[in-house]
N, CA, C and O atoms as a GROMACS GRO file, in nm:
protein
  348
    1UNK      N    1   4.883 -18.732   2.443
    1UNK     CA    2   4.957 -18.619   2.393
    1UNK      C    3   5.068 -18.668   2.299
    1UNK      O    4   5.132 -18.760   2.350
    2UNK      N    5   5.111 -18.630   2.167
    2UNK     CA    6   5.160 -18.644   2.090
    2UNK      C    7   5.298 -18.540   2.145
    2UNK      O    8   5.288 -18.433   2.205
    3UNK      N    9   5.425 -18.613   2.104
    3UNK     CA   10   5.574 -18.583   2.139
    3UNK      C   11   5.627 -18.588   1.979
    3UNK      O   12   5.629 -18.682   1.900
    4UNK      N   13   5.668 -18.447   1.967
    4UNK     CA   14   5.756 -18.440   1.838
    4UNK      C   15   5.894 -18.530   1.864
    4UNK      O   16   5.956 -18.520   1.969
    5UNK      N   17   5.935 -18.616   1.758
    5UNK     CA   18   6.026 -18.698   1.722
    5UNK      C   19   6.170 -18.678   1.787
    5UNK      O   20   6.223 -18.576   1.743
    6UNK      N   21   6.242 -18.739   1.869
    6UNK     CA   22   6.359 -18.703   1.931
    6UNK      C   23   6.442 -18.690   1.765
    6UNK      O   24   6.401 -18.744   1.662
    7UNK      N   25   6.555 -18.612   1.777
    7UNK     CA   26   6.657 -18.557   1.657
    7UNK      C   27   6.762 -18.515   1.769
    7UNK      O   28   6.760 -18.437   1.864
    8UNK      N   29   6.850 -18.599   1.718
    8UNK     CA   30   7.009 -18.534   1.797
    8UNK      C   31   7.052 -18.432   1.769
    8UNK      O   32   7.036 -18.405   1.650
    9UNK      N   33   7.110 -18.350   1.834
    9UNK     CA   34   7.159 -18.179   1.785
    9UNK      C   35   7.300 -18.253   1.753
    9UNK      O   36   7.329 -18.209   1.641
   10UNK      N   37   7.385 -18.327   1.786
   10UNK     CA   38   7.526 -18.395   1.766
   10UNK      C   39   7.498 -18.461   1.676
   10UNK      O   40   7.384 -18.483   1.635
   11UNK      N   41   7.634 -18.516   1.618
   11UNK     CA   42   7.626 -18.661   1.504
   11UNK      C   43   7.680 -18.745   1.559
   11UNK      O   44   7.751 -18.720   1.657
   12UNK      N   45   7.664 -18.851   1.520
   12UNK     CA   46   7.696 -19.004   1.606
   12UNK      C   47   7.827 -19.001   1.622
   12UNK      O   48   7.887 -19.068   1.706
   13UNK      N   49   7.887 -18.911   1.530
   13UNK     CA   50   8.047 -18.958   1.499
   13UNK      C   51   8.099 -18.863   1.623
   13UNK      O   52   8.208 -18.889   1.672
   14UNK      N   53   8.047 -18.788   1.657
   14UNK     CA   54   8.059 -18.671   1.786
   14UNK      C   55   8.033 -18.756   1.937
   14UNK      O   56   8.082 -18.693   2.030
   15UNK      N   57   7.985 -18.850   1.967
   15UNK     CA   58   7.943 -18.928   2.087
   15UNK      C   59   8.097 -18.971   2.131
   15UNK      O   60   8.170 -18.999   2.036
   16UNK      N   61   8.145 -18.978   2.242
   16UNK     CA   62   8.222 -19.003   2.318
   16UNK      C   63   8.210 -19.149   2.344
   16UNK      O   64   8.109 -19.202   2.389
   17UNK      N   65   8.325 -19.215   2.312
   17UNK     CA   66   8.313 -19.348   2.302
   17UNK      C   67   8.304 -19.375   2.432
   17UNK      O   68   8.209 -19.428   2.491
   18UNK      N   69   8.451 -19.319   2.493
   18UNK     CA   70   8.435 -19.363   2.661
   18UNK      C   71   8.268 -19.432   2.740
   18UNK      O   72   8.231 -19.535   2.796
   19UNK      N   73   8.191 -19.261   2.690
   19UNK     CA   74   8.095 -19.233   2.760
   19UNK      C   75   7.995 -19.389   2.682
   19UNK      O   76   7.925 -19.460   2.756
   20UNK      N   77   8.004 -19.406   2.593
   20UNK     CA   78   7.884 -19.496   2.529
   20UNK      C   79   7.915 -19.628   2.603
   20UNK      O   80   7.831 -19.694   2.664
   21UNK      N   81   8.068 -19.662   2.586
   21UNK     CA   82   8.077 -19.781   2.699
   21UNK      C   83   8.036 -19.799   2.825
   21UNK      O   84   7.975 -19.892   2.878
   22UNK      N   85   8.090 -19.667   2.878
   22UNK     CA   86   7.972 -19.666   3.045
   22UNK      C   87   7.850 -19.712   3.038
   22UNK      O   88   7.826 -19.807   3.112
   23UNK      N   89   7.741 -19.662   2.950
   23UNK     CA   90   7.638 -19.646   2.920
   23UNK      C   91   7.581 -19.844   2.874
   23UNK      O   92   7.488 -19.922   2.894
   24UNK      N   93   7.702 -19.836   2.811
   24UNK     CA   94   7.637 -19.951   2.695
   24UNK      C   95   7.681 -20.061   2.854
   24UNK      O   96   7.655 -20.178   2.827
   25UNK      N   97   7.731 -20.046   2.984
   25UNK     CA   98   7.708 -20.127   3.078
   25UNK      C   99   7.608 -20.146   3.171
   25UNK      O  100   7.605 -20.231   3.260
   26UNK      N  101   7.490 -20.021   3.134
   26UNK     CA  102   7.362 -20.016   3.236
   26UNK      C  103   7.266 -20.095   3.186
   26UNK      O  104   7.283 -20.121   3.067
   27UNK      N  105   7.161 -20.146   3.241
   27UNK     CA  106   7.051 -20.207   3.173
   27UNK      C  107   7.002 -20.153   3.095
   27UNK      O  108   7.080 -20.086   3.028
   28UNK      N  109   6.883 -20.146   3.062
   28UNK     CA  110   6.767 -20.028   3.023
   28UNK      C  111   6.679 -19.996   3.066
   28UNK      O  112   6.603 -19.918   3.009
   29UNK      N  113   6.654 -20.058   3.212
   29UNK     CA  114   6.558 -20.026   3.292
   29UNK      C  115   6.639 -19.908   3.371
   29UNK      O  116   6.564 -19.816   3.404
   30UNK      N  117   6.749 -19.893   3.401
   30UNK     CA  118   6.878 -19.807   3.483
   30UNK      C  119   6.871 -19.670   3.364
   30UNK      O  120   6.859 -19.554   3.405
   31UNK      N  121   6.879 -19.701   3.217
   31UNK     CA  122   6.895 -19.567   3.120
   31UNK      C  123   6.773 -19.540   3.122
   31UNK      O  124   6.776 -19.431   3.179
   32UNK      N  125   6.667 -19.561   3.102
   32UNK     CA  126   6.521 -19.484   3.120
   32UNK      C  127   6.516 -19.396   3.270
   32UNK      O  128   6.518 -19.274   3.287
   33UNK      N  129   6.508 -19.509   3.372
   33UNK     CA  130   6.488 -19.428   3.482
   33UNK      C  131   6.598 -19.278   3.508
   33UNK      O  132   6.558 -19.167   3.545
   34UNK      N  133   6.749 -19.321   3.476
   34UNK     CA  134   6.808 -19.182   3.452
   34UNK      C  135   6.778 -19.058   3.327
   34UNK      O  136   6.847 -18.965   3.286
   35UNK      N  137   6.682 -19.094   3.302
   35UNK     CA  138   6.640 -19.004   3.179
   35UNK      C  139   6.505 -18.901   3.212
   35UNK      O  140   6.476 -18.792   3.162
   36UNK      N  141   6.443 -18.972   3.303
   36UNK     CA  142   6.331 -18.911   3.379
   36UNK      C  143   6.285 -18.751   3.371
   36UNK      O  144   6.385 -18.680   3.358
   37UNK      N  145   6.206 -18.702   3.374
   37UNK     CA  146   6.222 -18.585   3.478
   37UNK      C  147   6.201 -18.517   3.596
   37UNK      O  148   6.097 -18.533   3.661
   38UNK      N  149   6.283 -18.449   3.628
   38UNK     CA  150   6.323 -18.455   3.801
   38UNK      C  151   6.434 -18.481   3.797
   38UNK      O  152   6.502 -18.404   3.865
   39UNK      N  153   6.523 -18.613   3.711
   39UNK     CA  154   6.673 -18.665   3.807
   39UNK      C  155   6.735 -18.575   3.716
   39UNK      O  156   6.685 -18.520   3.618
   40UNK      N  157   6.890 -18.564   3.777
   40UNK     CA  158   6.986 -18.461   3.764
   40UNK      C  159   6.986 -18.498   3.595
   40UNK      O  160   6.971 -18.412   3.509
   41UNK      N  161   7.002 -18.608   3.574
   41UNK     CA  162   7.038 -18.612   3.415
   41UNK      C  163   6.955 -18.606   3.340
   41UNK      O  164   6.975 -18.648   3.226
   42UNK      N  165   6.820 -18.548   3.380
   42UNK     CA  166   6.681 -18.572   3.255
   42UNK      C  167   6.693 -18.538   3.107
   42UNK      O  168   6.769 -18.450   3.066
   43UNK      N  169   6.625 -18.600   3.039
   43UNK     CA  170   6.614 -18.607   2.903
   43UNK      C  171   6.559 -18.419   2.883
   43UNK      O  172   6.451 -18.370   2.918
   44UNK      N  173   6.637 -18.372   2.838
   44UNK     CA  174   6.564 -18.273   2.795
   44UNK      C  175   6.593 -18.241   2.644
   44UNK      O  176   6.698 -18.262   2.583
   45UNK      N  177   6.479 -18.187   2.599
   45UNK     CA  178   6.419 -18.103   2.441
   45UNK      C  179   6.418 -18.014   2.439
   45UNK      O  180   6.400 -17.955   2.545
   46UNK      N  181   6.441 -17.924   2.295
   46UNK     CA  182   6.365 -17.847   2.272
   46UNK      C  183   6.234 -17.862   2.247
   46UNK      O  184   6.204 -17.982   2.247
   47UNK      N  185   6.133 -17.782   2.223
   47UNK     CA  186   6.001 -17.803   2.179
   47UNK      C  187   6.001 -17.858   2.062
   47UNK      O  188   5.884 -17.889   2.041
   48UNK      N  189   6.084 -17.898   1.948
   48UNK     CA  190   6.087 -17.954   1.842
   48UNK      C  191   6.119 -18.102   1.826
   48UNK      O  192   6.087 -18.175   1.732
   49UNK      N  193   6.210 -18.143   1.969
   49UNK     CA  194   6.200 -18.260   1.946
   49UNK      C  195   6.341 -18.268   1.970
   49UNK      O  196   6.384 -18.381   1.947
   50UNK      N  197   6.447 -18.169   2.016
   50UNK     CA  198   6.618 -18.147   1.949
   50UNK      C  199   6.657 -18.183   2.045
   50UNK      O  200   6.609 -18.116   2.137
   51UNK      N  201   6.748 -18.289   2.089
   51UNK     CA  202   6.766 -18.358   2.242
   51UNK      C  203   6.889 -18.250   2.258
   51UNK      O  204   6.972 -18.222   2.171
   52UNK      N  205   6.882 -18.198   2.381
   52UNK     CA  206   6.986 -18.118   2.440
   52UNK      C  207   7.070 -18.201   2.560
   52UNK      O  208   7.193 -18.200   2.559
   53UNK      N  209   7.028 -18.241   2.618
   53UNK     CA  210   7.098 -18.364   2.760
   53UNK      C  211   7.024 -18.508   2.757
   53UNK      O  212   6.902 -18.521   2.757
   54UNK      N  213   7.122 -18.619   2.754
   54UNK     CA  214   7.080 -18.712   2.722
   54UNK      C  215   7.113 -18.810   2.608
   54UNK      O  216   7.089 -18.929   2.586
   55UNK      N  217   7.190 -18.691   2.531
   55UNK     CA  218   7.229 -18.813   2.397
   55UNK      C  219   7.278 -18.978   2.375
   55UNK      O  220   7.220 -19.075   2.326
   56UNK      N  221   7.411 -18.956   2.434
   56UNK     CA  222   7.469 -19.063   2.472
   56UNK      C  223   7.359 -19.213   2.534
   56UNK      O  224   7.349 -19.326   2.487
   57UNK      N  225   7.297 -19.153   2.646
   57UNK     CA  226   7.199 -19.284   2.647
   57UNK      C  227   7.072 -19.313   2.550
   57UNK      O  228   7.005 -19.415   2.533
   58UNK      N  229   7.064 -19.158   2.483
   58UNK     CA  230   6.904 -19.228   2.429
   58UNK      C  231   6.997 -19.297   2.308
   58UNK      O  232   6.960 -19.407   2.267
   59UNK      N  233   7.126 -19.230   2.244
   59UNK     CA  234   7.164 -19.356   2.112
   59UNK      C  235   7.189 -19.526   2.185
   59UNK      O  236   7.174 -19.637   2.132
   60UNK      N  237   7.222 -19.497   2.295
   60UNK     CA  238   7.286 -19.665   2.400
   60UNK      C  239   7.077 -19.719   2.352
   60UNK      O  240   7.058 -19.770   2.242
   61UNK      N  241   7.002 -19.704   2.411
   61UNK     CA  242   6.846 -19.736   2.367
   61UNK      C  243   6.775 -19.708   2.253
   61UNK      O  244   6.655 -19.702   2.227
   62UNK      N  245   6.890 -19.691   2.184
   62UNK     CA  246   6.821 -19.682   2.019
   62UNK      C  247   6.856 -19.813   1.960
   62UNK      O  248   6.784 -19.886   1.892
   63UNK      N  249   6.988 -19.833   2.000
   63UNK     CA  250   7.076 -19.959   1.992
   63UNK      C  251   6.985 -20.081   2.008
   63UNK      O  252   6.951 -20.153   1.914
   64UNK      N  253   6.952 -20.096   2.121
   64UNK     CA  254   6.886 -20.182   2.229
   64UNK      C  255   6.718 -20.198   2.108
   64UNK      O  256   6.645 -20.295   2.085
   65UNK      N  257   6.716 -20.098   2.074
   65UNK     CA  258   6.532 -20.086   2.007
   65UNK      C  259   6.430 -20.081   2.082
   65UNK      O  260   6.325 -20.146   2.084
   66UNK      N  261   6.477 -19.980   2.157
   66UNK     CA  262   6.389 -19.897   2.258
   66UNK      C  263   6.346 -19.816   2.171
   66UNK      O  264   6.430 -19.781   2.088
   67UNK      N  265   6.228 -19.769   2.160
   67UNK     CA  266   6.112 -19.615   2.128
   67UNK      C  267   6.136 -19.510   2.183
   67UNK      O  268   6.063 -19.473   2.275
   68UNK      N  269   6.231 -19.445   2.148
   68UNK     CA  270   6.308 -19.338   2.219
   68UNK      C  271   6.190 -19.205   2.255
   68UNK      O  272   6.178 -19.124   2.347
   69UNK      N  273   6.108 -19.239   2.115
   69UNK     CA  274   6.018 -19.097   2.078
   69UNK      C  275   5.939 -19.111   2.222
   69UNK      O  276   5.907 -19.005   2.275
   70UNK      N  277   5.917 -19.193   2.266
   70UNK     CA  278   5.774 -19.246   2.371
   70UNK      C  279   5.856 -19.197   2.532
   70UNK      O  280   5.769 -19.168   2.614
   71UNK      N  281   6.024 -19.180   2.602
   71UNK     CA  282   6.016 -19.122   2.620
   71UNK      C  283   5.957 -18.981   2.711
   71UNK      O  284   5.911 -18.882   2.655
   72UNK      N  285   5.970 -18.998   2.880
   72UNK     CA  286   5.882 -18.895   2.901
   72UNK      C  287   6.028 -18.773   2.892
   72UNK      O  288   6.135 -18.832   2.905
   73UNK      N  289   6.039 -18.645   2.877
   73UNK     CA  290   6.149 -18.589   2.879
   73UNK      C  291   6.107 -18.390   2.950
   73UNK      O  292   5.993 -18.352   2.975
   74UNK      N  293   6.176 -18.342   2.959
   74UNK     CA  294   6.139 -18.193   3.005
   74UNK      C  295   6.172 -18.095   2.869
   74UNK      O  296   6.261 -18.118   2.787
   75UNK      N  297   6.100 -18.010   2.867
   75UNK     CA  298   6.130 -17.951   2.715
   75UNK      C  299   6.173 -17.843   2.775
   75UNK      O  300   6.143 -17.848   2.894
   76UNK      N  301   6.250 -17.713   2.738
   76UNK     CA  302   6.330 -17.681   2.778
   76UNK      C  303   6.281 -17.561   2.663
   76UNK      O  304   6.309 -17.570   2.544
   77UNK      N  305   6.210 -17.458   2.717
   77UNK     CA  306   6.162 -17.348   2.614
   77UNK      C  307   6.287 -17.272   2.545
   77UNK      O  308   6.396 -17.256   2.599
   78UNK      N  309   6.253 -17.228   2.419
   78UNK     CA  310   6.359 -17.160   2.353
   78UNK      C  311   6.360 -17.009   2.334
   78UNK      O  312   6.260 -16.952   2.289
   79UNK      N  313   6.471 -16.943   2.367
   79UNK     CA  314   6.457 -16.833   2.359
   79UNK      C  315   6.527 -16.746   2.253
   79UNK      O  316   6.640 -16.780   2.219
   80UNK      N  317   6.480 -16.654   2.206
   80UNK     CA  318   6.541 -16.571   2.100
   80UNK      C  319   6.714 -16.461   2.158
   80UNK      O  320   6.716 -16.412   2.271
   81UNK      N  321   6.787 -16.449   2.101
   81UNK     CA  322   6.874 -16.348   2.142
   81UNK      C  323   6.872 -16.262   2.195
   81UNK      O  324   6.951 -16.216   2.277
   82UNK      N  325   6.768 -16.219   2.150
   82UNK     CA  326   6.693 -16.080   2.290
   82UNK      C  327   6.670 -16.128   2.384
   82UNK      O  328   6.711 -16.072   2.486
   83UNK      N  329   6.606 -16.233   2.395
   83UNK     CA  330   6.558 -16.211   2.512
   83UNK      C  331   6.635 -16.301   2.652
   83UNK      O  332   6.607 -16.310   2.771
   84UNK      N  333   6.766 -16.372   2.546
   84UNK     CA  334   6.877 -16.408   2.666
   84UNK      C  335   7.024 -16.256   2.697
   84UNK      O  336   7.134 -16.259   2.754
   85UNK      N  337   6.957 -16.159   2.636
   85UNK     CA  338   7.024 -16.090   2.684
   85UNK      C  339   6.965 -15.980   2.814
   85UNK      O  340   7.026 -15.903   2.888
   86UNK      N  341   6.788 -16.020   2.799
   86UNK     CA  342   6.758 -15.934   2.886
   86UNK      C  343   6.746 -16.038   2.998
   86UNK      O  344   6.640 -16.037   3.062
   87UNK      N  345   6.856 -16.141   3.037
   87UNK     CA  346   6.817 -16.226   3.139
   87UNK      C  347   6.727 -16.387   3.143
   87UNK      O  348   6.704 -16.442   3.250
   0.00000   0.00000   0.00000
């Protein structure tokens, strides 16, 4: 199955340094497995590819030259204005 291209909804210059240092102290066997889906912090998408949770570590494994695109993540369907108002 083919995975449309991860694209950050933030700009790099927007990443929380604090947070990248935490990050930039885990392995990368520790940032994949927290990226999962199922664990509290999963990688999630839109269907296009638009990372919504997760940024901070997938740039810490972009760093590293990890294949971010590859990736298993939860996509996270999108909804129109209507239809987050009917719930």
């Amino acid at each position: 199955m083919s995975r449309c291209p991860l694209t950050p909804l933030h700009s790099e210059g927007s990443l929380s340094r604090p947070k990248l240092a935490g990050f930039r102290k885990l392995t990368t066997d520790e940032l994949i497995d927290s990226l999962r889906p199922g664990k509290p912090g999963a990688l999630k998408t839109r269907p296009d590819g638009t990372i919504m949770e997760g940024h901070h570590r997938v740039h810490v494994l972009q760093e590293r030259g990890v294949d971010v695109n590859e990736l298993a993540r939860e996509v996270m369907e999108e909804w129109s204005p209507d239809e987050r108002e009917q719930g």
